[in-house]
C-alpha positions, 0 to 999 in steps of 0.5 A, a space after each residue: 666341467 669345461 664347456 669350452 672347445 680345447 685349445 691344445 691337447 692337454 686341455 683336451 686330454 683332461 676334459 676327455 678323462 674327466 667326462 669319462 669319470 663323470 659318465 662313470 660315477 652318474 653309472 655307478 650311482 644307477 647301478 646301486 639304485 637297481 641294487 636298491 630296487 632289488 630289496 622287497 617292497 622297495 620303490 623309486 619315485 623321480 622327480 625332473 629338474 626342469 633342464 630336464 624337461 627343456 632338454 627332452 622338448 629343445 634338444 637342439 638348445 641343450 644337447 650341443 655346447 653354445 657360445 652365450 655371451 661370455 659362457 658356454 652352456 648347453 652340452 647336455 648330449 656331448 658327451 664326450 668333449 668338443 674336439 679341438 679344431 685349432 690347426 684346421 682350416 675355417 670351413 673344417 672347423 665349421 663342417 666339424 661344428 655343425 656335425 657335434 651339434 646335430 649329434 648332441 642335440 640326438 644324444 640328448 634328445 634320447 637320454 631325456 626320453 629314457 630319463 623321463 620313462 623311468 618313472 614307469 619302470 615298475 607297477 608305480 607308474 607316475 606322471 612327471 612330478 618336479 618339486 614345488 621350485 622346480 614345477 613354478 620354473 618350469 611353468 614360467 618357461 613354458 609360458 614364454 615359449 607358449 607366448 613365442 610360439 603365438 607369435 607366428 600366427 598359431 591361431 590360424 589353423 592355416 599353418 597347420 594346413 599349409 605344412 601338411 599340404 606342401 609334405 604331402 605333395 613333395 612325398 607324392 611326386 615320387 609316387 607321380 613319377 613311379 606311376 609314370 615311368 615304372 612299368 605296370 605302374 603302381 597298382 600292386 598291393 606290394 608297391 603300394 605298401 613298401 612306398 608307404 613307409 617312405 611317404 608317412 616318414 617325409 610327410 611326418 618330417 615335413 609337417 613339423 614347424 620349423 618355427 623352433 618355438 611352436 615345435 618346443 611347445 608342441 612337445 611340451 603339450 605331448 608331454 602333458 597329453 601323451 604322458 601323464 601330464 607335469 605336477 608339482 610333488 604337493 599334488 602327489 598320489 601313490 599309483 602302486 598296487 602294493 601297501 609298504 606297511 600294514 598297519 594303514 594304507 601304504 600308499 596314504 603313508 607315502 602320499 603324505 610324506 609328500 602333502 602333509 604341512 610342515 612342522 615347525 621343526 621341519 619349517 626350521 631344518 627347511 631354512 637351514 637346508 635352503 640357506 646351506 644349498 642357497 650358499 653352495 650353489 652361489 660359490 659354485 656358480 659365482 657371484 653373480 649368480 648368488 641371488 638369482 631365482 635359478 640358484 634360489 629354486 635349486 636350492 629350494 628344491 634341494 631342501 625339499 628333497 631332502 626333506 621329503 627322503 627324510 620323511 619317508 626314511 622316517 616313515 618306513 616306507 621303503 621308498 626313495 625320492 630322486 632328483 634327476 638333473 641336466 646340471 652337472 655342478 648340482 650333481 658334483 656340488 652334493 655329492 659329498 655329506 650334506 650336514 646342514 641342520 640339526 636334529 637330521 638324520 646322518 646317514 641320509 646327510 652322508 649319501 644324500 647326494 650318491 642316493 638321491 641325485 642323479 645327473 641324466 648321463 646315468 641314462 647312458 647305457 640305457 640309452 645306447 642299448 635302447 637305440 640299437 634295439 630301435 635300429 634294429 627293428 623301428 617302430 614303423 614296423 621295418 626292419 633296418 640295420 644290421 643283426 648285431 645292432 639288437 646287442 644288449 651291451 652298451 657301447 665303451 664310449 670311453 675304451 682306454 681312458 679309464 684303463 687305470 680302473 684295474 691299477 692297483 697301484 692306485 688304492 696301494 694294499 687294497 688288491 684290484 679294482 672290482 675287489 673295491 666297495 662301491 663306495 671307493 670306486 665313485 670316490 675316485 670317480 668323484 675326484 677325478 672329474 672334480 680335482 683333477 690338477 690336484 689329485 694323484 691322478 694327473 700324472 697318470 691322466 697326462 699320460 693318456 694316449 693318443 691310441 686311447 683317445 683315436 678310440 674313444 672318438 671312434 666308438 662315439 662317432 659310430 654310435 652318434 650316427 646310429 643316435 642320428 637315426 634312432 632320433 629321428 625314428 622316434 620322432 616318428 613314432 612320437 604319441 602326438 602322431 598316434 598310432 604309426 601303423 594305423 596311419 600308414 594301413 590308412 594311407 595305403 587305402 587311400 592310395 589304393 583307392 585313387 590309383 583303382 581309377 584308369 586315371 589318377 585325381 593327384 589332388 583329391 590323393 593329396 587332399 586326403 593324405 594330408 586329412 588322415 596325418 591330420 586326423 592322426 594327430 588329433 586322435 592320439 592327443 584325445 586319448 585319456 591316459 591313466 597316468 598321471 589321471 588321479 593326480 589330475 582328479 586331485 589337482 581339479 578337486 583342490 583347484 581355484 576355479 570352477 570349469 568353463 561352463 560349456 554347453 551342447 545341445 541334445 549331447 547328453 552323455 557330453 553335457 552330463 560330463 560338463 554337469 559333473 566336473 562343476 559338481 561339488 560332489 566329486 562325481 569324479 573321485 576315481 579315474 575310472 569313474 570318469 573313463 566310463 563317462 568318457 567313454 560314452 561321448 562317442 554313443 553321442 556322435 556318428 559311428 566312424 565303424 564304416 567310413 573311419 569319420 570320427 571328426 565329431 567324437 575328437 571335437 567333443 573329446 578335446 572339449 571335455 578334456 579341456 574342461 577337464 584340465 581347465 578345472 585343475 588350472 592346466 589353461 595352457 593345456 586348455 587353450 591347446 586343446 580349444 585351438 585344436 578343437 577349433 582347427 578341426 571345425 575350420 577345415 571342415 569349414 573351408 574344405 566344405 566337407 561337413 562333419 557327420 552327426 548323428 541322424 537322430 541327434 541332428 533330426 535328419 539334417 545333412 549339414 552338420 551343426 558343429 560350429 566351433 562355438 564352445 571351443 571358441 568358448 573355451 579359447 577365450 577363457 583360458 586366454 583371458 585367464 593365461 593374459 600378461 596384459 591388453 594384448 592378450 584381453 584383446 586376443 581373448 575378446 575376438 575369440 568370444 566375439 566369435 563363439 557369439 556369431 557362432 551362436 547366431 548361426 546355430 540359431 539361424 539353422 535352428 542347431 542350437 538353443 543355449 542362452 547368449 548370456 554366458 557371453 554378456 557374463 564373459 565380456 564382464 570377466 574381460 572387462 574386470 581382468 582389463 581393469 585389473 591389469 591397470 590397477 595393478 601396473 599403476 595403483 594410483 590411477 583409479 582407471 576410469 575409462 576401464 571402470 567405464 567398460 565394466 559398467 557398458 558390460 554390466 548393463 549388457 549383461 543384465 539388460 539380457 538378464 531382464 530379457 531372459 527372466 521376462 520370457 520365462 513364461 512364454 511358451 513360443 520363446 526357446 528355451 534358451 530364451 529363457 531365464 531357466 535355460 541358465 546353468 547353476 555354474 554360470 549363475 554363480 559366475 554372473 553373480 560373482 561378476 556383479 559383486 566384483 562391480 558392487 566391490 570396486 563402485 564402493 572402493 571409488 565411491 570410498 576414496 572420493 571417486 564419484 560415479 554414476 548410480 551403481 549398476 548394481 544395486 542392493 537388491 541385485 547384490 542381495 539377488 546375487 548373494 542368493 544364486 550363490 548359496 542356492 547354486 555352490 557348497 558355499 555352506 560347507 566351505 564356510 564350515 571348513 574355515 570356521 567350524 565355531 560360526 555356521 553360516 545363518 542362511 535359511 534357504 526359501 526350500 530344499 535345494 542341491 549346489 551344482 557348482 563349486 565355492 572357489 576361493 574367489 567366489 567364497 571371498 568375493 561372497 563374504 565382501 558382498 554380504 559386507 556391502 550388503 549391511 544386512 543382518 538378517 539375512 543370513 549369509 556369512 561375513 567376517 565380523 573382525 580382522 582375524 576372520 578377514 585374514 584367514 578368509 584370505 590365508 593361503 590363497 592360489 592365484 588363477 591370473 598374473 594380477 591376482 598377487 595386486 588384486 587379493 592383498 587390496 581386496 583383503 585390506 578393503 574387506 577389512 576397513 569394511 569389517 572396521 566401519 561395521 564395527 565402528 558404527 555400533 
């Protein structure tokens, strides 16, 4: 496919007749997967190209053709090619230009929504799944636009604020005027609510950043909150009602086509598919382009999706897996048979690309009936466009072009065209957008005419408006802004309440229009959805890290939801499990029934849902989710409009004891574990420094009793990651000067260690003075920080670096063993490594673990217990290089360092098990 803008008629004749044969085989190949989806007990799983996901939250950087360098990219929306402009004036060119632009970017916007909604066509609704290549691409993306988008000053909720303010009051002086200058004013129900629906569109128009980066992250964010969320294929879970065979769980069947871990057959067919598809895209693309990661995941991607069809097709499960791509080589380049292995099976090789590959343009029609449904009635509840604009038919967009469809003479003896197979009918389709110059169809395609073309643009430029319109209402109506017709029902009683008045408070009115958009927004991105909840559960329960151990004074029902998501018991093993939980956050907050405050619930629910996700090692999600929490406390703050609370939780106080504290908690975390360097460490250490002054508030107004040393604990975890991030970036340098902060932030927390244990006994102290006060899951987190100290005190003093005493002696390394065996299911995560050698630990009494044994705590454990050089004490440790190696099998990095720090760690446990063993 040509990008380019045509230089002559001919070109354009060819680029025209050429897309129309592409739009044409993408919509044959969508309608024989209905055809499929016809048969009994047949289901359709989609899994996103990230093109795709990039096009549906930067439609303006895929939806027009750009010029890049020295190519063109993008066109995801035109569909029909740019027009030629070489015989027009400048500014005819430009105005022409700007007009393609702003209709591709609405086209493409709306044919990946309708994409991506395909996954909830039936009763098996998913999230959005990406194979394994596809899900690290995208997660790389969308962590440097997340990074762009912190750029402009983000963590203020200022900007939030200052974009709601200045659309608020633009919209208002329309009212202003029609309350001035319109006889009987404005204080009819009627008028009221008719202005409405213009005032809650430009406010939402205007409140959007203009900053192109923070709006693409945004959307990302809905994506992940709004819609199931984005997982990899290696956390699937099957979400349909119905079992394919009855001999087992259908669903168990599907799920581990999907999970289950390769054979060696398999590992082999992997390479030879990779290695097939690695070469053609490299020959399509050029040679540039052949060993670029882009062309290594596709074709990663591609032998994964074959891989998994096979397994289904094998396993009778009568479902199908495809790949929808925004790249029209991929869908082109596969097409034909795929016979790259041995020992596959052929049917699947000869129709892998017809059945499993589908470019977004297959969404076409969808689409374009879909958008004249939308302008016939919007979202927003008023009716707008014509009667016939409800039309169920798509629009020709190519009337004319493919007017050969009906010529026999092109299958000579075969009768008329839709006499023809399916088959015949995309083989022609596939020749004409693929070899055209060379086909028997050229010469017919250069007698194309110019009445034919005329049409086609005609068409285009008439459903292109519609597209213009059709987007922009369905940005309103977008989930990040919640429920359209209850913000609008709770703008109209704003308004009606101010203009009561014998004289209107302009400022109060914009002030409280501006809160209720606001609120609007908060609410719709703490609603838990049942989509894509179980793969989260799943995702958490297979994850790396223990939540974030937040903690809230007298919120039982918000606490007990923390308690459990650190559980290793899996509290959480089923969605609605964790709904009902959830649910009863607002039984800890003021009841918004009367007066709609329901600031404090969205507070909390942000909180929970960041832990949430945090645990299944979503940080990115998780930061947003703190820094909303936090912008809610901070205009309350300025406004100085206190959040309501419950009068028997708040002990009758009027002032409420919503600091920000935890959100500020939870930012610091997901920073420190998001960081790419110093920078982002020293970001992650302002936000802890204000949870710390926060908690000094709450103090002084007696709101709050939780211990500071979850702090002290944090700066260590800062300290650590500030050490790594240099150790990494030059292995040579032993880093002194970080190693010097690890140490200060040692003793700081231990001296309040010490603090808390000396109180333990005395009664006037608070609670949260006192060593007791400490969570299961933050002993564990403290402990495997003092290992990490003793570990990289023995590395220096192993390599000649000679410091001080240790910070952390053997009694405290010997202490810190035992918080975690006490405190986590360390046990039975060693059983699980090594079933033949249980762990010898003998408990002091009956315990219960509270908190998870991550891969990171479970290694950092086992290299303490060989610092410790003890042999009776009881706590496992590898005893020879094999157990080493599988202690460290399979590991999944949390931060950017973890690729430098787990391979040092592994070859330091080693020469630890060598010197044990040496010395005997």
């Amino acid at each position: 496919m040509k990008l380019s803008r045509p230089l002559n008629k001919e070109q354009w004749r060819l680029q025209l007749v050429q897309n129309a044969a592409f739009a044409a085989l993408e919509g044959s190949k969508r309608t024989a997967l209905r055809s499929y989806l016809s048969g009994q007990g047949r289901k359709v799983i989609y899994v996103y190209d990230t093109d795709i996901i990039v096009t549906n939250c930067a439609p303006w950087s895929q939806g027009p053709v750009v010029h890049e360098t020295e190519r063109w990219v993008g066109g995801y929306g035109q569909v029909l090619p740019l027009r030629p402009t070489y015989d027009l004036e400048l500014q005819e060119r430009l105005g022409i230009s700007r007009e393609e632009d702003r209709q591709a970017e609405a086209v493409a916007q709306l044919i990946a929504k309708h994409a991506l909604k395909a996954r909830l066509d039936d009763s098996s609704t998913h999230p959005i799944y990406q194979l394994p290549a596809h899900f690290r691409e995208t997660s790389k993306v969308y962590d440097a636009v997340r990074r762009r988008a912190e750029a402009f000053d983000r963590n203020d909720g200022n900007a939030i604020i200052r974009r709601s303010v200045a659309a608020v009051s633009g919209a208002l002086v329309v009212l202003r005027d029609m309350a001035t200058n319109t006889p009987g004013g404005i204080r009819d129900q009627r008028r009221i609510s008719d202005f409405t629906f213009s005032i809650v569109k430009r406010i939402l128009e205007k409140t959007r950043n203009p900053v192109k980066a923070v709006r693409e992250w945004d959307r990302f964010y809905a994506l992940n909150v709004n819609n199931g969320g984005i997982f990899s294929t290696e956390d699937f879970r099957w979400r349909g009602a119905e079992s394919t065979r009855a001999s087992r769980s259908g669903n168990d069947i599907v799920a581990d086509c999907f999970t289950r871990e390769p054979s060696k057959i398999e590992e082999g067919q992997k390479r030879a598919l990779t290695d097939a598809a690695k070469r053609m895209i490299a020959v399509q693309k050029g040679r540039s382009a052949a060993n670029s990661a882009r062309v290594a995941d596709d074709a990663d991607a591609i032998a994964d999706l074959f891989l998994i069809n096979k397994r289904l097709k094998e396993a009778k499960t009568e479902c199908r897996l495809v790949l929808v791509t925004g790249d029209r080589n991929i869908s082109q380049l596969f097409f034909g048979e795929f016979h790259a292995a041995k020992n596959i099976d052929q049917d699947l090789a000869t129709n892998f690309g017809r059945d499993c590959i589908h470019h977004h343009w297959s969404f076409i029609d969808e689409m374009a009936v879909a958008v004249n449904g939308q302008l016939h009635r919007t979202d927003l509840g008023e009716a707008t466009g014509d009667d016939h604009a409800s039309n169920d038919r798509p629009p020709d967009f190519f009337s004319g072009l493919l007017a050969f469809r009906d010529d026999p003479i092109l299958e000579p003896g075969k009768g008329n065209w839709e006499a023809e197979s399916l088959r015949k009918k995309q083989n022609i389709f596939y020749e004409i957008c693929t070899k055209t110059e060379q086909s028997k169809y050229s010469e017919f395609i250069s007698g194309v005419d110019e009445l034919a073309i005329s049409s086609a643009y005609k068409v285009w430029a008439e459903f292109t408006d519609r597209a213009v319109i059709a987007a922009e209402l369905d940005a309103y109506s977008e989930p990040a802004f919640g429920d359209m017709q209850v913000l609008r029902e709770r703008v109209v009683k704003v308004i009606q309440n101010s203009v009561r008045s014998e004289e209107i408070n302009w400022e109060r009115l914009q002030d409280e229009v501006t809160e209720e958009v606001i609120r609007a927004r908060d609410r719709s991105n703490v609603v838990f959805s049942d989509i894509g909840a179980d793969v989260l559960m799943a995702a958490r329960e297979n994850g790396v890290r223990n939540p974030p151990d937040l903690m809230l004074d007298r919120l039982h029902n918000t606490n007990v939801i923390f308690d459990n998501l650190a559980s290793p018991e899996n509290i959480y093993n089923t969605v609605e499990r964790f709904n009902v939980d959830f649910d009863r956050i607002a039984a800890d907050c003021h009841d918004s029934k009367d007066d709609g405050d329901d600031r404090q619930e969205v507070y909390l629910k942000y909180l929970v849902l960041g832990a949430l996700v945090a645990s299944a090692e979503r940080w990115s999600v998780a930061e947003e989710h703190a820094r909303n929490a936090i912008t809610i406390i901070e205009r309350s703050r300025r406004s100085k409009k206190p959040i309501p609370v419950r009068e028997d939780i708040a002990e009758g106080e009027a002032e409420s004891f919503l600091s920000g504290r935890e959100a500020y908690f939870l930012r610091a975390i997901a920073c420190r574990l998001l960081a790419h360097g110093e920078r982002d460490l020293a970001r992650a250490e302002i936000f802890l420094t204000t949870a710390r002054e926060r908690l000094v508030e709450d103090r002084e107004k007696g709101s709050a009793t939780v211990p500071f040393i979850r702090f002290d604990n944090e700066k260590l975890a800062l300290a650590l990651s500030g050490y790594y991030w240099k150790r990494m970036l030059d292995s040579d340098d032993f880093c002194d000067e970080a190693v010097d902060g690890i140490y200060v932030a040692v003793r700081g927390l231990l001296e309040e260690r010490s603090r808390l244990i000396s109180r333990s006994a005395d009664r006037i102290s608070p609670v949260g003075d006192k060593y007791e006060s400490i969570k299961p899951i933050t002993l564990v987190s403290i402990a495997t920080n003092l290992i990490q100290v003793k570990a990289i005190w023995s590395f220096r003093a192993a390599n000649e670096k000679v410091d001080a005493e240790c910070p952390v002696s053997l009694a405290l390394l010997r202490t810190a063993l035992e918080d975690i065996y006490r405190n986590s299911n360390i046990v039975e995560r060693l059983r699980q490594l090594d079933p033949s050698r249980s762990p010898d630990y003998q408990p002091k009494d009956a315990y219960r673990p509270l908190s998870i044994c991550t891969p990171l705590i479970l290694r950092y454990a086992a290299v303490g217990a060989l610092l410790l050089r003890d042999d009776h004490a009881g706590y496992w440790r590898p005893t020879n290089i094999e157990e080493v190696d599988s202690l460290f099998r399979n590991h999944q990095n949390s931060t950017r360092y973890d690729t430098w720090r787990y391979p040092r760690l592994q070859e330091f446990a080693r020469q630890l098990v060598r010197a044990r063993s040496g010395s005997r």
